[in-house]
C-alpha positions as a Markdown table, in Angstrom:
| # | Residue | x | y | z |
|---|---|---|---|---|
| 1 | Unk | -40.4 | 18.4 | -13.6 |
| 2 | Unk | -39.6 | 15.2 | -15.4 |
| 3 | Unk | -36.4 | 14.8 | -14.3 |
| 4 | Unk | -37.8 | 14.9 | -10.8 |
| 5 | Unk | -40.4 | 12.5 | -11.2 |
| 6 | Unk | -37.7 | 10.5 | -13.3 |
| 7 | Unk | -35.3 | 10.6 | -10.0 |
| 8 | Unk | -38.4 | 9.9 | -7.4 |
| 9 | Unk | -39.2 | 6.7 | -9.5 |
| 10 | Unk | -35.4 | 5.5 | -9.2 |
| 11 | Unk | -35.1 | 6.0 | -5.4 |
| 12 | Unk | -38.3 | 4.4 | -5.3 |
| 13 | Unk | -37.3 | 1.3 | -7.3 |
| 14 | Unk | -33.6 | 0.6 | -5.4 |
| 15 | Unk | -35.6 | 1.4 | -1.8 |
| 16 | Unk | -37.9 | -1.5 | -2.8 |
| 17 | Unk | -35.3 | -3.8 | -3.9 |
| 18 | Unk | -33.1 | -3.4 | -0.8 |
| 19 | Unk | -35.8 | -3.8 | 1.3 |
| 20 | Unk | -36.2 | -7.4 | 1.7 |
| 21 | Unk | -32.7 | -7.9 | 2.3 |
| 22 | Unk | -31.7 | -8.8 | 5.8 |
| 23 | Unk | -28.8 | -7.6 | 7.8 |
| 24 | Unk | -25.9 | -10.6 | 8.1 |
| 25 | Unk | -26.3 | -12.9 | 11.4 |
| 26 | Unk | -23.8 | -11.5 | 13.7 |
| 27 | Unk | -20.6 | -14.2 | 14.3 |
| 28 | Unk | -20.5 | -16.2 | 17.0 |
| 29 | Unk | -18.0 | -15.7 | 19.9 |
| 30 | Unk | -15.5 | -18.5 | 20.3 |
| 31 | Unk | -16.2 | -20.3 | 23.1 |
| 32 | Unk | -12.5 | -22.6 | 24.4 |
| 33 | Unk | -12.9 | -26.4 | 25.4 |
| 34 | Unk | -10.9 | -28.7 | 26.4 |
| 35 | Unk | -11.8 | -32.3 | 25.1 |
| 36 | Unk | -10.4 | -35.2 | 26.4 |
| 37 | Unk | -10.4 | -38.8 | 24.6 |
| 38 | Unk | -9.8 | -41.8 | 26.1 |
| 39 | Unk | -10.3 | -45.2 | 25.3 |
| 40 | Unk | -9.0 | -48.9 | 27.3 |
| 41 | Unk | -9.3 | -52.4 | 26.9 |
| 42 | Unk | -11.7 | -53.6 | 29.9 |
| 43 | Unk | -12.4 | -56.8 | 31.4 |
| 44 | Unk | -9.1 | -58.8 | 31.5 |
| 45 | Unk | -6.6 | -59.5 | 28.6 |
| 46 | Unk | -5.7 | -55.8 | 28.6 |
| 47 | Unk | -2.0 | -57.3 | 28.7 |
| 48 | Unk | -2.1 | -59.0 | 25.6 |
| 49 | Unk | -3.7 | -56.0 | 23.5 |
| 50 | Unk | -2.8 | -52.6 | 22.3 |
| 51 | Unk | -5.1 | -50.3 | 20.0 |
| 52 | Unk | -5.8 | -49.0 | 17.2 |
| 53 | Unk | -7.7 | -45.7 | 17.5 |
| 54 | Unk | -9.0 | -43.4 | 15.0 |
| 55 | Unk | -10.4 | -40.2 | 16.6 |
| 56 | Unk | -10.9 | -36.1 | 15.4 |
| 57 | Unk | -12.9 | -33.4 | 14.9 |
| 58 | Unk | -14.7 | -31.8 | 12.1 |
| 59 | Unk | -12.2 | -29.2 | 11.6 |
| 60 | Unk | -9.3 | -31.4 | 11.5 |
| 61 | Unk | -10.8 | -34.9 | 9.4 |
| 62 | Unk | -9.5 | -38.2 | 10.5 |
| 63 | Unk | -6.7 | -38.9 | 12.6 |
| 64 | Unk | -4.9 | -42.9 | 13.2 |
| 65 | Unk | -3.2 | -43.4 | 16.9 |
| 66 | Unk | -1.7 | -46.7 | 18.1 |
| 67 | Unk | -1.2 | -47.7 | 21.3 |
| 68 | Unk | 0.8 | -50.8 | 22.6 |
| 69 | Unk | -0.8 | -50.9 | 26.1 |
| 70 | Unk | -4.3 | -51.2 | 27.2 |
| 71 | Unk | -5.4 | -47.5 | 27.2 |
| 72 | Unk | -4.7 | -44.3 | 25.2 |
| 73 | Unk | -6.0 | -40.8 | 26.2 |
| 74 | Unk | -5.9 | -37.3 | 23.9 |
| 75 | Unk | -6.6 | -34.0 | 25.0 |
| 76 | Unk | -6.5 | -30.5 | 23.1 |
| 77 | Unk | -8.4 | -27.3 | 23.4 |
| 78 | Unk | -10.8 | -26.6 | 20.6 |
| 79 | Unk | -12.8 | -23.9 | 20.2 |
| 80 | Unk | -16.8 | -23.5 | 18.9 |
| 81 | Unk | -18.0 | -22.7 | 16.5 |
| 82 | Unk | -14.8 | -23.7 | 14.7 |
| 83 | Unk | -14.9 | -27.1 | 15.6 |
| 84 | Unk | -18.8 | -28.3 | 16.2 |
| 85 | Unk | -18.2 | -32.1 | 16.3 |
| 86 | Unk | -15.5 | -34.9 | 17.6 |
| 87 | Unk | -15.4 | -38.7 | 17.2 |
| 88 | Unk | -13.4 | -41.5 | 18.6 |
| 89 | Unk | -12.8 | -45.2 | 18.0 |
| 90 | Unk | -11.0 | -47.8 | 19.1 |
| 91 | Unk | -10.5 | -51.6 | 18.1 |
| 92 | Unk | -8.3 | -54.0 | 20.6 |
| 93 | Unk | -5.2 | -55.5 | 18.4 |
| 94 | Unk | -3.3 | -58.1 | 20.1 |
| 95 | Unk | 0.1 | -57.5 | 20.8 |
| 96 | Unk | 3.4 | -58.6 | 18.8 |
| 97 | Unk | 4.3 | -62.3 | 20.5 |
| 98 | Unk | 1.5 | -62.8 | 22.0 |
| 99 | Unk | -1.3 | -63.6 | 19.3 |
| 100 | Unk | -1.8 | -67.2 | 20.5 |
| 101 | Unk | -3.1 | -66.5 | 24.2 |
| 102 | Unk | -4.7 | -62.9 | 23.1 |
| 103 | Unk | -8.3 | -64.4 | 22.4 |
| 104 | Unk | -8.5 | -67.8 | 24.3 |
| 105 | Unk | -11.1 | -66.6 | 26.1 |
| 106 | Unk | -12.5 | -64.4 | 22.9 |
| 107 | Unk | -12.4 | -60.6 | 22.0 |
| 108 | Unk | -12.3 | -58.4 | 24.8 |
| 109 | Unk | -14.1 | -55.1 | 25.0 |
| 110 | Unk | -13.1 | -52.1 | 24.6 |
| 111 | Unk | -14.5 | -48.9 | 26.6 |
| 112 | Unk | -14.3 | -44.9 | 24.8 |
| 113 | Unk | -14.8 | -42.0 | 26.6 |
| 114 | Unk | -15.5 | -38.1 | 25.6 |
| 115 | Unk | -14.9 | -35.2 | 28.3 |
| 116 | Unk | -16.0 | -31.7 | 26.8 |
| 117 | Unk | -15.1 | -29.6 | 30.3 |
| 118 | Unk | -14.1 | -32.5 | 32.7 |
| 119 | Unk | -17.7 | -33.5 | 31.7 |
| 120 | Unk | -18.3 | -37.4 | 30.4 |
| 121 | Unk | -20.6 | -36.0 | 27.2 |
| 122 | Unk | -20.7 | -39.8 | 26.1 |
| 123 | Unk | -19.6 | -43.4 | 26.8 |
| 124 | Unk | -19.6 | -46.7 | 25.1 |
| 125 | Unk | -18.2 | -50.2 | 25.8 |
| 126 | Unk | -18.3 | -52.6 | 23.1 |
| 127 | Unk | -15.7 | -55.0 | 21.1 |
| 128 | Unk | -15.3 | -51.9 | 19.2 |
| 129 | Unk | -16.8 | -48.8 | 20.2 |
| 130 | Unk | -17.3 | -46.0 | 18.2 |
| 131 | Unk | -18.5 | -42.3 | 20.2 |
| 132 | Unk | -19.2 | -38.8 | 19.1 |
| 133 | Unk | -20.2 | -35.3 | 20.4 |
| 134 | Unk | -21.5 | -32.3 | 19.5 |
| 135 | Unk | -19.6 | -28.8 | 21.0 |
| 136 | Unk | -21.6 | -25.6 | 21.5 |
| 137 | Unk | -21.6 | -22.5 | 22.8 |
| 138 | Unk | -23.0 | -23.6 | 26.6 |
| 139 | Unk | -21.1 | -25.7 | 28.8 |
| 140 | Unk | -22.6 | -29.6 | 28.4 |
| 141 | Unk | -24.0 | -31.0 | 31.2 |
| 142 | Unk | -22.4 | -34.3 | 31.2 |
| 143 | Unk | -21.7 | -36.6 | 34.1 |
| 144 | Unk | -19.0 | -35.9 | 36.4 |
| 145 | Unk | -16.0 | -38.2 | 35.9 |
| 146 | Unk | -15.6 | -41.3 | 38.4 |
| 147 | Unk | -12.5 | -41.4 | 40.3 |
| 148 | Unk | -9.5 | -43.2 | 38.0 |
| 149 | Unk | -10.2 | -46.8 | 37.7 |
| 150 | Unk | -8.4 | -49.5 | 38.3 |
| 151 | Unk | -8.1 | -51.3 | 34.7 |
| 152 | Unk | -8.9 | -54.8 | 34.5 |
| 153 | Unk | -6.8 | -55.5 | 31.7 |
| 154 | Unk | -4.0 | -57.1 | 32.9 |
| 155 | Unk | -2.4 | -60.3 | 32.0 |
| 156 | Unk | -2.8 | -61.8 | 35.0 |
């Protein structure tokens, strides 16, 4: 009868402890983007600059581009949850040769632009503009691209 009891007691005690124990979350489904980065010299002198651009995402750290013209564009295909954030920025640099003319009439500005879906998630336009979204599991609801542009950085 002891031994009983003794046994009832034990599958007592481990019933108790494994009670407040929760069953693990169940894993996300991966959920494919596409994400475009893009980022151009605007407002005239776009022919005297090139760029220096650092842009990535949070499974992948920093990453350095260069561009000698006026505009540089990245795309790739990233999935969430993996990746949950992406960043780029952009600084105008003058070209080689041309340093003299590049900022007679001052530092131009410089646009950057995130698609998550063919959807503008975020924009910003500054001397040096720096943007970042978030991806998740539901398609953004960003603005629909504007038809290409015609840059106005040109020498002239």
């Amino acid at each position: 009868m002891r031994r009983v009891l003794a046994i009832a007691v034990l599958v007592a005690a481990l019933a108790g402890c494994s009670s407040g124990t929760s069953a693990p979350e169940p894993k996300s489904t991966p959920v494919a983007q596409v994400v475009t980065f893009s980022v151009e010299v605007v407002g005239g002198g776009g022919g005297f600059f090139g760029l220096s651009v650092s842009w990535g995402h949070s499974a992948l750290g920093k990453q350095q581009a260069k561009s000698p013209t006026w505009a540089w564009a990245h795309s790739l295909t990233l999935s969430y949850p993996d990746v949950a954030q992406v960043w780029v920025s952009a600084a105008p640099e003058a070209r080689p040769g041309t340093e003299s003319l590049a900022y007679v009439n001052g530092a131009p500005m410089v646009h950057c632009t995130i698609l998550i879906n063919d959807r503008i998630v975020v924009e910003q336009t500054n001397a040096s503009p720096s943007c970042t979204a978030n991806l998740s599991a539901t398609p953004p609801v960003g603005k629909s691209p504007t038809p290409a542009r015609t840059s106005t950085g040109t020498a002239g």
